[in-house]
N, C-alpha and C positions, 0 to 999 in steps of 0.2 A: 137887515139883520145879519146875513151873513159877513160884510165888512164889520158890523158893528162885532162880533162874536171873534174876527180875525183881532181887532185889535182888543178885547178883551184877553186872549189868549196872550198876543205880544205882552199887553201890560204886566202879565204873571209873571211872564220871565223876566222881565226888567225890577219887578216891587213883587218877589215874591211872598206867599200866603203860607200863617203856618195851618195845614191843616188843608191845602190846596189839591186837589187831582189835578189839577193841570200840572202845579208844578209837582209831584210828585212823577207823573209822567214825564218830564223835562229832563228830571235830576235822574231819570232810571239810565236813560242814552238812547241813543238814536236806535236801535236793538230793536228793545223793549216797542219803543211808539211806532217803529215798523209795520211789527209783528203784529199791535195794536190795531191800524189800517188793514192789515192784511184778515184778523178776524173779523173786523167788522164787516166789510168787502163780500165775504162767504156768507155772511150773516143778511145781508142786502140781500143777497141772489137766493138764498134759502128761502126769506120772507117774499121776496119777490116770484117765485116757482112757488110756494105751496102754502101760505099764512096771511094772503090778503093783503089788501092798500093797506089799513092802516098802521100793520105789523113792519109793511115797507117803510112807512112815512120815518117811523120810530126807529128800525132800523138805518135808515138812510141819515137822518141827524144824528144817530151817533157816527157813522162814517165820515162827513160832513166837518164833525167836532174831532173827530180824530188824526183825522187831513190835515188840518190847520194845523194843530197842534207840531204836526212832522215839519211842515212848512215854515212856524216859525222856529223850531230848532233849529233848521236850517239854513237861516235866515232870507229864505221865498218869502220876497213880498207877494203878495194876492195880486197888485200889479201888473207884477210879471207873467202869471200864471194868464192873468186875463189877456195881456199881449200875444203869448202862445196861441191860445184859443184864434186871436183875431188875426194873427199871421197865417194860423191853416183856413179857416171862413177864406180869407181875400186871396189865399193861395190857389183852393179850390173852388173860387170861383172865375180861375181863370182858365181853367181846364175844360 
């Protein structure tokens, strides 16, 4: 799901939607969808400290959706990000 949800996000910005949140977050600028990530972020760790799993779950995919979102403005493929990940695994497991 998560790849599938990364390139539903890309599709938006390529064949935008009238009436779309994603692209309305797209066309606000990179700011906007920051700042986006950045509430949602707070909003994880609040649900995560004092409103239970399932308030995390709920919060955590909008963070999840909002990430993407930044990612594909910025043209991060999911790829990359996954590369990242597996350079510090193999990094630190030489340590």
């Amino acid at each position: 799901m998560l790849n599938r949800l990364y390139e539903i996000i890309e599709d938006r910005k390529q064949n935008p939607a009238e009436g779309s949140y994603t692209n309305r977050l797209l066309n606000e600028g990179y700011e906007r969808v920051a700042q986006k990530v950045g509430e949602e972020a707070v909003e994880v760790v609040i649900a995560g400290a004092l409103q239970g799993r399932e308030r995390t779950i709920s919060e955590s995919a909008d963070l999840i959706y909002h990430l993407f979102v930044l990612l594909v403005q910025q043209d991060i493929r999911l790829e990359e990000v996954e590369a990242e990940l597996e350079r510090r695994h193999t990094k630190a497991g030489r340590s």
